[in-house]
Kinemage of the C-alpha trace (Angstrom):
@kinemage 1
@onewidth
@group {chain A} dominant
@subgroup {mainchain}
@vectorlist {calphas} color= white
{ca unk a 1} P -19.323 15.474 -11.596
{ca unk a 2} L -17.920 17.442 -8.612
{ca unk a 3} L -14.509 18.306 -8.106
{ca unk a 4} L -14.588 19.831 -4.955
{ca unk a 5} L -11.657 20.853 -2.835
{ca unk a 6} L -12.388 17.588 -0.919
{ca unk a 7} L -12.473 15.360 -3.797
{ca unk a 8} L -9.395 16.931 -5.369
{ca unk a 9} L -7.549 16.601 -2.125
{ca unk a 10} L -8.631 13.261 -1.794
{ca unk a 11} L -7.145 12.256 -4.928
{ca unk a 12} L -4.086 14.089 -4.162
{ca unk a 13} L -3.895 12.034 -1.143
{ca unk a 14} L -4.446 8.528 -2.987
{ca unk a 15} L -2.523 9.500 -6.167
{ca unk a 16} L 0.599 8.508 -4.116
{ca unk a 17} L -0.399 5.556 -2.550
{ca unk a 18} L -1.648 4.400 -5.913
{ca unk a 19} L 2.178 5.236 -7.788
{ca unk a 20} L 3.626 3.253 -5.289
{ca unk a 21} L 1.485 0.287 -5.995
{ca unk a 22} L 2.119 0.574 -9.417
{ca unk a 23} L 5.797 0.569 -8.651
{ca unk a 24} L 5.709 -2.398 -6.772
{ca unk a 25} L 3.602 -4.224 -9.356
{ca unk a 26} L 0.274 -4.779 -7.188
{ca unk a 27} L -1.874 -2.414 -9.082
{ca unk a 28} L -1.800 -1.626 -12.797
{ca unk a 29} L -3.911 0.867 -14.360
{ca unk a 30} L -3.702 2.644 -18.391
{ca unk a 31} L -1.273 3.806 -20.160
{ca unk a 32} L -2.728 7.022 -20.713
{ca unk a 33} L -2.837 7.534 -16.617
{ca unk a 34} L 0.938 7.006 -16.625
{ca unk a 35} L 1.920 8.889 -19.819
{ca unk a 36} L -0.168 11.998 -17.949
{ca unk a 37} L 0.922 11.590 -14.494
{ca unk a 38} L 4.822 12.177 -15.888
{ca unk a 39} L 3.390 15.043 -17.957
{ca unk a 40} L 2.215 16.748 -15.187
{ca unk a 41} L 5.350 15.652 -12.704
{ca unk a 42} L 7.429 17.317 -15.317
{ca unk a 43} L 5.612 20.489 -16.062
{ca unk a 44} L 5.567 21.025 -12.311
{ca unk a 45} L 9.325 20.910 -11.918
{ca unk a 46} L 10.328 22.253 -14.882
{ca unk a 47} L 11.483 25.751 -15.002
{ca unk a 48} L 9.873 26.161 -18.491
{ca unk a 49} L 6.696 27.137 -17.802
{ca unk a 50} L 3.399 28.865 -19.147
{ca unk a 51} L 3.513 31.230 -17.132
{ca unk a 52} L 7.160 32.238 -15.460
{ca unk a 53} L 7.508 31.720 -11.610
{ca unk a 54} L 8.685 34.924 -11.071
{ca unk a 55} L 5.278 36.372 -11.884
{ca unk a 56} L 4.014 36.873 -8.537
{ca unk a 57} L 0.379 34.238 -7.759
{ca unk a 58} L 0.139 34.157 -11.893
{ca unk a 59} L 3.276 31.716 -12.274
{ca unk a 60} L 2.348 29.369 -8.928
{ca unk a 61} L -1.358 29.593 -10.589
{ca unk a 62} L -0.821 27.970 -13.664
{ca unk a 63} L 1.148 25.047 -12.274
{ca unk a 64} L -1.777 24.226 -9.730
{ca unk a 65} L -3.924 25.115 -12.158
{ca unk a 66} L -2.674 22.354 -14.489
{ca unk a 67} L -2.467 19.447 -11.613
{ca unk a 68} L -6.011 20.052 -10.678
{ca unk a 69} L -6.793 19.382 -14.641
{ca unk a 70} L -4.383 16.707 -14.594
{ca unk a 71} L -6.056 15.330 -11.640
{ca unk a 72} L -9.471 15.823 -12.963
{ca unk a 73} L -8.615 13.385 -16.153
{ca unk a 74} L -7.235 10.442 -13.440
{ca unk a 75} L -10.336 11.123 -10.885
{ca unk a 76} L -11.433 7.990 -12.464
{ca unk a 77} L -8.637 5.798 -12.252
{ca unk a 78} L -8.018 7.010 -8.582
{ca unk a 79} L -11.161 6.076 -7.629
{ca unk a 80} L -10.740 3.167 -9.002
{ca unk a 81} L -7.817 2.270 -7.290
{ca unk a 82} L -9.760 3.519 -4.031
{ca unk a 83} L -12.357 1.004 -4.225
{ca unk a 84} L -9.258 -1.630 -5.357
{ca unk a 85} L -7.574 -0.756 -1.763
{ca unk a 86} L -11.189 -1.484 0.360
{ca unk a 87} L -11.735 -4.676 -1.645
{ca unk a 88} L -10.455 -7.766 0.615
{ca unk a 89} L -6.933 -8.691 -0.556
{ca unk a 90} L -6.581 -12.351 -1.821
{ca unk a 91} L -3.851 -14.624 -0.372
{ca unk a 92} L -1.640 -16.110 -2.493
{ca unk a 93} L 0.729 -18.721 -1.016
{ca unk a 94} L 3.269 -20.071 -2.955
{ca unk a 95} L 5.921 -23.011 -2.250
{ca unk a 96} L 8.365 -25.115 -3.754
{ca unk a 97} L 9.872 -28.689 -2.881
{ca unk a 98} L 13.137 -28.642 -2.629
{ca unk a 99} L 14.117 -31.884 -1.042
{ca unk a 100} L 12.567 -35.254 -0.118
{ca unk a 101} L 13.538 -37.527 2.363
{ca unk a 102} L 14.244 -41.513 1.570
{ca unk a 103} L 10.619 -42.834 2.029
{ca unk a 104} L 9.409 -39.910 -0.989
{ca unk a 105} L 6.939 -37.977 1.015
């Protein structure tokens, strides 16, 4: 497979997209997806790290390094919710009665 710097950006780009769709309930994807994607948002913020910050490149490295990886185990699922977004959205219209007039219709 190739993970190009166009492919990972790509995902970077949908990766959003795709957590807000999952937020508002219109996409679902694995468990596994989520329980890495909140891995990764939490290594990334966290000032524990590998590698310190304060190294100079070496600590910024390892954090990209590890959301490229982290991306790189979801390329599947993002793609999938890439193809999801082209596909032509189905219309679901819902109603309810809530009052009749005299005659019942």
């Amino acid at each position: 497979m190739n993970f190009s710097p166009q492919v990972i950006w790509s995902d970077v780009k949908t990766f959003f997209p795709m957590v807000w769709a999952i937020l508002r309930g219109r996409y679902r994807i694995p468990w596994g997806t989520i329980v890495w994607a909140l891995v990764c948002a939490v290594y990334f913020i966290s000032p524990v790290d590998a590698l310190p910050d304060v190294l100079p490149a070496l600590g910024i490295a390892d954090d990209g390094a590890f959301i490229v990886w982290v991306l790189v185990r979801l390329h599947g699922d993002l793609a999938a919710f890439r193809q999801h977004r082209e596909e032509k959205p189905t219309i679901i219209l819902e109603a309810e009665v809530t009052k009749q007039n005299k005659s019942g219709k």
